[in-house]
C-alpha positions as CSV (number, residue, x, y, z in Angstrom):
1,X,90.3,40.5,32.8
2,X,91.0,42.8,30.1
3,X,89.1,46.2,28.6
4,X,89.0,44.6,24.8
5,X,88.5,46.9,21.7
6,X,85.0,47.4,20.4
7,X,84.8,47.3,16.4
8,X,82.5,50.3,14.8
9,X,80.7,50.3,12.0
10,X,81.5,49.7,8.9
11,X,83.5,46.6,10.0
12,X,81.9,43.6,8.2
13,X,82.5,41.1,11.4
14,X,79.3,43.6,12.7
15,X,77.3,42.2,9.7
16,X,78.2,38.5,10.6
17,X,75.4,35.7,11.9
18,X,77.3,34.5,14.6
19,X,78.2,30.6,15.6
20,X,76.4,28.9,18.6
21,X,79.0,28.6,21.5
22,X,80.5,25.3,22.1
23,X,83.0,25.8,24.4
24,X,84.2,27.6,27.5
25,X,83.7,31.3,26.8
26,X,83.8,32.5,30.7
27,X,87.0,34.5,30.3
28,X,85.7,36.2,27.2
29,X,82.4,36.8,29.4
30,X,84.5,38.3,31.6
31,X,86.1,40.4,29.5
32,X,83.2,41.5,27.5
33,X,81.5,42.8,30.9
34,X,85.1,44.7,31.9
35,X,84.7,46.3,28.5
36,X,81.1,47.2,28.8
37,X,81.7,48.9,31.8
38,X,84.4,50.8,30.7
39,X,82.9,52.1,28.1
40,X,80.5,53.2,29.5
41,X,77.9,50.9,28.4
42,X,75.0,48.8,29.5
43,X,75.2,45.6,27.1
44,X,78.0,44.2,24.6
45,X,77.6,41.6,22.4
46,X,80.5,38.9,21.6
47,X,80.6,40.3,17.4
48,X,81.6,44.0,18.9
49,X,84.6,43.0,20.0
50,X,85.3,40.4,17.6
51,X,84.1,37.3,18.8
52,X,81.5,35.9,16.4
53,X,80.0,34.1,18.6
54,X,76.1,33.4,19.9
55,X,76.8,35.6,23.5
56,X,76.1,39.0,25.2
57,X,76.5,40.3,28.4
58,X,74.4,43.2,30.1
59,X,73.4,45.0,33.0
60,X,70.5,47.6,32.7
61,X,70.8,48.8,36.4
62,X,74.5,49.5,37.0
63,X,75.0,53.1,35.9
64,X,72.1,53.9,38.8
65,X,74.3,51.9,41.2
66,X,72.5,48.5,40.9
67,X,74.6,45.8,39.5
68,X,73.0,43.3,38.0
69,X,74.9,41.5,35.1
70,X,73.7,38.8,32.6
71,X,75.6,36.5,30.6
72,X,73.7,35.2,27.8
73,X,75.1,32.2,26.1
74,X,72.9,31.1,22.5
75,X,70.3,33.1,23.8
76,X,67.1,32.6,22.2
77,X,63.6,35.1,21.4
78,X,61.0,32.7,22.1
79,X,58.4,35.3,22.3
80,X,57.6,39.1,21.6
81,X,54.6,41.4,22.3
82,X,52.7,42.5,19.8
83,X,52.6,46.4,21.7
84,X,55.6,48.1,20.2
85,X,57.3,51.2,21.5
86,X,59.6,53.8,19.1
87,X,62.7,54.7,21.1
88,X,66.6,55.7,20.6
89,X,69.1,53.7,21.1
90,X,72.9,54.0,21.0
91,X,75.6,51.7,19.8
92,X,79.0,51.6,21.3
93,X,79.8,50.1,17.5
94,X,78.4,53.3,16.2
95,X,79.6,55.9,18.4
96,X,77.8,59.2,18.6
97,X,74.9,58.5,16.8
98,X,71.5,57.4,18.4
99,X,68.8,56.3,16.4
100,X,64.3,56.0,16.9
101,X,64.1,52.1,16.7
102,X,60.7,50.3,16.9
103,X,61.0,47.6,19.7
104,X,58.6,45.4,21.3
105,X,57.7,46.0,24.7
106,X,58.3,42.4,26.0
107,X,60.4,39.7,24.9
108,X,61.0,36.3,26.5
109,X,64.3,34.8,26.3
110,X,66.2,31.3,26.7
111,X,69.5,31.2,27.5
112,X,72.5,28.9,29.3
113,X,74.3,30.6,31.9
114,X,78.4,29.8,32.2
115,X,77.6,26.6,33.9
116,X,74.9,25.6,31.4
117,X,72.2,26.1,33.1
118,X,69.2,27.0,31.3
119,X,67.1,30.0,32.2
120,X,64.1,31.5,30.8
121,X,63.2,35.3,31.4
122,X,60.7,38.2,30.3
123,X,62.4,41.6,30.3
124,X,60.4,44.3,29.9
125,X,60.7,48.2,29.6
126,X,64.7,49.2,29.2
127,X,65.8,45.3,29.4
128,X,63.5,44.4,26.6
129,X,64.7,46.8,24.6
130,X,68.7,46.4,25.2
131,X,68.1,42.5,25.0
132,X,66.4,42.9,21.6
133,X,69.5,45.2,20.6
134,X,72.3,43.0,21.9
135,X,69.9,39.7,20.1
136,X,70.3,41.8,16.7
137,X,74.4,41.7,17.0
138,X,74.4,38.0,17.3
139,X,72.0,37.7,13.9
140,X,74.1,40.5,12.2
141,X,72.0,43.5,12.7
142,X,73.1,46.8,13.7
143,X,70.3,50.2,14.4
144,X,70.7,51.2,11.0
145,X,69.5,48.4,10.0
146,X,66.1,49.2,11.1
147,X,65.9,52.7,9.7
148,X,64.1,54.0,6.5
149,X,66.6,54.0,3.3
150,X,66.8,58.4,3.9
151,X,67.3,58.3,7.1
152,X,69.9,55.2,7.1
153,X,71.7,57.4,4.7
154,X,72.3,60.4,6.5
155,X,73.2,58.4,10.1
156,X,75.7,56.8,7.6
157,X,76.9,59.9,6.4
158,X,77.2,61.1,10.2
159,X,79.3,58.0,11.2
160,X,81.9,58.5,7.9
């Protein structure tokens, strides 16, 4: 396993729709969880380091001593609420800055684990919220995406 680079923003692979996976990708799984860890993070999708493909890793629990990681392979949103919450969130791909981002409260996902096995979820709270943010990497959507034109110019001119 390997700690892997993450890319920041402006790096156009960021701004990429990424490709389903069709192939083995454990290793990179791996790796993308050793780097989420180390820096210190609690979900990493497959674009920040590079990879532009459909996966992301997370753990929501680990920095209060509960491990818990998920590997998402071609996840998919096949519900959200309709109660939204306003929040900040960080990036590791935009370091330092942390952004109000209007989330729903509950999403259910469908996903393939490294085996293939198909798993269906609601998160909720924190893991709803991280889930929807790692979801947004693999479509090409960062946090500043979501802002207001104003205030997307200023975190830009915070990040430069």
């Amino acid at each position: 396993m390997a700690v892997l680079p993450i890319l920041r923003w402006p790096d156009s692979r960021l701004m990429t729709i990424c490709s389903p996976v069709v192939k083995d990708v454990s290793a990179l799984a791996a790796d993308m969880l050793e780097t989420m860890y180390a820096a210190p993070g609690r979900g990493l999708a497959a674009p920040q380091i590079g990879a532009l493909y459909r996966l992301f890793v997370m753990d929501c629990t680990w920095k209060e001593g509960i491990y818990a990681p998920l590997i998402l392979v071609n996840p998919e949103i096949l519900w959200r609420s309709p109660e939204t919450a306003v929040g900040p969130e960080g990036c590791l791909s935009l370091p330092g800055l942390t952004t109000q981002v209007a989330r729903s409260k509950a999403v259910e996902m469908r996903w393939s684990d490294l085996n293939g096995v198909v798993n269906e979820q609601t998160f909720t709270g924190f893991a709803a919220i991280c889930a929807q943010h790692e979801f947004d990497h693999l479509n090409g959507v960062l946090t500043l995406d979501h802002l207001d034109p104003a205030t997307r110019a200023a975190a830009e001119r915070a990040l430069a």
